[in-house]
C-alpha positions in Angstrom: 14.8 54.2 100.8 14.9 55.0 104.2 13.2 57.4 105.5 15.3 59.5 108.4 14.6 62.0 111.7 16.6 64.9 113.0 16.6 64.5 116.4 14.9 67.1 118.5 18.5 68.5 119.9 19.6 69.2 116.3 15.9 71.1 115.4 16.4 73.2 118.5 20.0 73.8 117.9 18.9 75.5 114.3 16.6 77.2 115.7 19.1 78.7 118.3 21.2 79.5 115.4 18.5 81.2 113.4 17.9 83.2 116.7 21.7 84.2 117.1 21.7 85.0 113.4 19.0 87.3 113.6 20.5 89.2 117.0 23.7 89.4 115.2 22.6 91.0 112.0 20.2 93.2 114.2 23.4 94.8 115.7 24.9 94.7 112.8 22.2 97.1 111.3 22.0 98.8 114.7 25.6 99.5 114.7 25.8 100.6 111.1 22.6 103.5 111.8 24.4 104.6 115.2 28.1 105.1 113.3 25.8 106.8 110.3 24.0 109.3 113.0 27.2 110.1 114.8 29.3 110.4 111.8 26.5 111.8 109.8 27.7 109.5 107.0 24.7 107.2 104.7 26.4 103.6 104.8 24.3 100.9 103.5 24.5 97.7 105.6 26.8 95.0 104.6 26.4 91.6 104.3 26.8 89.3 106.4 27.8 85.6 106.3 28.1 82.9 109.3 30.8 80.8 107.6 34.3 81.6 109.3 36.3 78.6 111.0 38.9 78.2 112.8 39.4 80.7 115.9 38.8 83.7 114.2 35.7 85.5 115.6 34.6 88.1 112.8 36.0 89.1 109.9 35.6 92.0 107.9 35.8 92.2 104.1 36.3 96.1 103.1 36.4 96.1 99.5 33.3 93.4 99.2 31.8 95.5 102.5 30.7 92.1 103.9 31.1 90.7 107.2 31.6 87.4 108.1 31.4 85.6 111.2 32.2 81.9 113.0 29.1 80.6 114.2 30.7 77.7 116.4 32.5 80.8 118.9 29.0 83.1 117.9 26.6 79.6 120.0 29.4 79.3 122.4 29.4 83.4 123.4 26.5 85.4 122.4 26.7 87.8 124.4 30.4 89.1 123.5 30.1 88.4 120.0 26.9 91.2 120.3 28.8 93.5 122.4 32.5 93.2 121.2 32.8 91.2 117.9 30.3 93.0 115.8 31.1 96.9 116.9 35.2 95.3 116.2 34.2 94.2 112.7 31.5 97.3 111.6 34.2 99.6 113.1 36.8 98.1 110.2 34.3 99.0 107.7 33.3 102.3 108.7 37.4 103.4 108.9 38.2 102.0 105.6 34.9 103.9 104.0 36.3 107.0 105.7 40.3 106.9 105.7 41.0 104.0 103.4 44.0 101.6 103.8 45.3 102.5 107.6 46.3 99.8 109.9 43.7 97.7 110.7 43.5 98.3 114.4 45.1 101.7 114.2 44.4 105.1 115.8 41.5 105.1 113.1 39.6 102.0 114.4 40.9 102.7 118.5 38.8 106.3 117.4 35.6 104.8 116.2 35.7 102.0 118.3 36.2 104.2 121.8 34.1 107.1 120.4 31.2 106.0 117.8 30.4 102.6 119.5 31.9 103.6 123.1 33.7 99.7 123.0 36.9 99.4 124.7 39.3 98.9 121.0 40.6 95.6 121.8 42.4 93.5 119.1 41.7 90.2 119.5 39.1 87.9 121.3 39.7 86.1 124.4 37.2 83.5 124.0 37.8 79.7 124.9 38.8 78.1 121.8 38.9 74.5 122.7 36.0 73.6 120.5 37.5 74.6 117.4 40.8 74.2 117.8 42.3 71.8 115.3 44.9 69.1 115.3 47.9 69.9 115.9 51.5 68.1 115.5 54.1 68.2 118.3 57.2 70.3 116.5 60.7 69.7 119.1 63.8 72.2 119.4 66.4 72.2 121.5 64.6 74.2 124.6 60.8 73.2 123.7 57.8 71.2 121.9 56.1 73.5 120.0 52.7 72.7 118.0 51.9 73.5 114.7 48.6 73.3 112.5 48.2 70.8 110.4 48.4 73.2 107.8 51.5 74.0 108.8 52.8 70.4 109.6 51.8 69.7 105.8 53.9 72.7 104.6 56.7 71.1 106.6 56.6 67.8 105.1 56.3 69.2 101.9 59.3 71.0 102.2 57.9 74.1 101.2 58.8 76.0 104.6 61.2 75.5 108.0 59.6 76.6 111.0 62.3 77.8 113.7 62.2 78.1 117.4 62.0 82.2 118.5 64.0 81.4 121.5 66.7 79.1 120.6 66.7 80.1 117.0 66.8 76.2 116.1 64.8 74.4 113.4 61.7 72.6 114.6 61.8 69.0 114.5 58.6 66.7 114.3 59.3 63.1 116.1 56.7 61.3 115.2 55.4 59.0 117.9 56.9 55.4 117.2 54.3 52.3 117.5 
């Protein structure tokens, strides 16, 4: 059998991970006693998971109180993910433990956000997503190419759904490329 080496890159690269995880969970927790002092509220800590793909950055989970986060955009921008991501996702939490079902970033969240965690309430991310981007299939219409997912391209071909153009209001063709 042969006997096989991680290279030193991928040992340090777990070990940056491990790191990350740690800072991120430690803000998580740091986060969660700040909103529980200002608030004077006794949440417990959720927990948290480094699974998410895709371009999503965080993700919260109300009813399981669990956070979950993409660790490919978490190596690629610490920092933020500290700063923005996890006050964004804890301040979902906290507004569904204290208002239930509201919009998710509604005057609630834009409250606890601004107020509890002093974090301008922005919706989404504005990271580069280049690295996790996915394939994507080139969709025509009659004032654009479009592209779609291949999630989405797969629906298509199934004929489970028709995608249309918002301009011109015209179906979205996919032309494959002849060889």
């Amino acid at each position: 059998m042969p006997i096989f080496t991680l290279p030193a890159v991928t040992i340090q690269s777990a070990k940056a991970m491990n790191e990350l995880h740690y800072r991120i969970t430690r803000r998580v927790s740091e986060c969660i006693s700040h909103a529980n002092l200002t608030l004077g509220t006794d949440f417990a800590v959720p927990a948290i998971r480094f699974d998410i793909r895709g371009k999503t950055a965080g993700m919260a989970l109300l009813q399981r109180w669990q956070l979950r986060f993409n660790p490919v955009l978490l190596a690629e921008n610490p920092d933020a993910f500290i700063e923005e991501v996890v006050p964004h996702e804890v301040s979902h939490l906290i507004v569904f433990a204290r208002f239930g079902r509201v919009r998710p970033h509604g005057k609630e969240w834009q409250a606890v956000m601004s107020q509890v965690f002093d974090v301008q309430p922005k919706t989404t991310h504005s990271f580069d997503i280049k690295s996790v981007e996915g394939k994507t299939f080139p969709y025509h219409c009659q004032c654009d190419v479009i592209p779609l997912s291949v999630r989405r391209h797969n629906k298509v071909q199934r004929q489970q759904v028709q995608y249309m153009c918002r301009r011109c209001k015209q179906p979205l063709v996919w032309k494959p490329a002849s060889s």
